[in-house]
C-alpha positions as CSV (number, residue, x, y, z in Angstrom):
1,X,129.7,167.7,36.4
2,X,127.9,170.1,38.6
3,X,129.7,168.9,41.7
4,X,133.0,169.2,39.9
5,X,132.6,172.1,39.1
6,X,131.6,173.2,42.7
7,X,134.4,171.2,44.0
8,X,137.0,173.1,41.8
9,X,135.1,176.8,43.0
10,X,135.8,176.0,46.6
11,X,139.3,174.6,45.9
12,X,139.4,178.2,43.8
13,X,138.6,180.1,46.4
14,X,140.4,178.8,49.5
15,X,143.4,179.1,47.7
16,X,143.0,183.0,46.9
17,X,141.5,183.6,50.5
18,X,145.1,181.6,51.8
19,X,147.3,183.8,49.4
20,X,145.6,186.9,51.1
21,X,146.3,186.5,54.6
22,X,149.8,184.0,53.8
23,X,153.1,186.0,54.1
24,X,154.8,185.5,50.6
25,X,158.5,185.6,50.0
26,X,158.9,186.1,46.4
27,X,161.1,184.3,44.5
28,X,160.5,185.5,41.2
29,X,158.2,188.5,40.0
30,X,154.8,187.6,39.2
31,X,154.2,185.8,42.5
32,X,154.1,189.5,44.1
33,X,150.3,189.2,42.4
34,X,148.0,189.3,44.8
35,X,145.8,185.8,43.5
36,X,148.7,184.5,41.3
37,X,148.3,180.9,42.9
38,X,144.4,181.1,42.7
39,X,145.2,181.4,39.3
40,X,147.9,178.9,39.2
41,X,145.5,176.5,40.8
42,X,142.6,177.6,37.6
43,X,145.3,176.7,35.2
44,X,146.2,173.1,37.0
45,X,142.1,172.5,37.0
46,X,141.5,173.1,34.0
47,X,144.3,171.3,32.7
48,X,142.6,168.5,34.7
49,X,139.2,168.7,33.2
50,X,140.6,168.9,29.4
51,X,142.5,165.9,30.0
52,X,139.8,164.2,31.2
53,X,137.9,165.4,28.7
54,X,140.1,164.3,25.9
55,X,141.3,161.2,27.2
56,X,137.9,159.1,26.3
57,X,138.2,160.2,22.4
58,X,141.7,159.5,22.5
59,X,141.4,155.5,23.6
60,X,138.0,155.0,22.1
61,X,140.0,156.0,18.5
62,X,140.8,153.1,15.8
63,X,144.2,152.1,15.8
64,X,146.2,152.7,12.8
65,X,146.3,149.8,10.0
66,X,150.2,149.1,9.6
């Protein structure tokens, strides 16, 4: 977990150090934020993780008696 979690900082920060220096052209408001695809990015993540978190519980369940 410790080396995803690394991964995903690096990944984290590449992406707000890009959006910095990148020319944007806006398309709608809130991508004028300066880090609004750093945080995109932390919202697709962690998306990621609690899927891959869930998915175990979710097949490991009993299925249903008909």
């Amino acid at each position: 977990m410790k080396k995803v979690t690394i991964v995903a900082a690096t990944v984290l920060l590449l992406t707000l150090i890009a959006d910095l220096f990148v020319k944007q052209y806006v398309i709608f408001g809130p991508e004028d934020f300066p880090g609004y695809y750093m945080l995109y990015a932390l919202a697709g993540i962690g998306i990621i993780l609690l899927a891959g978190w869930l998915l175990p519980i979710v097949l490991r369940r009993k299925p249903a008696d008909d």
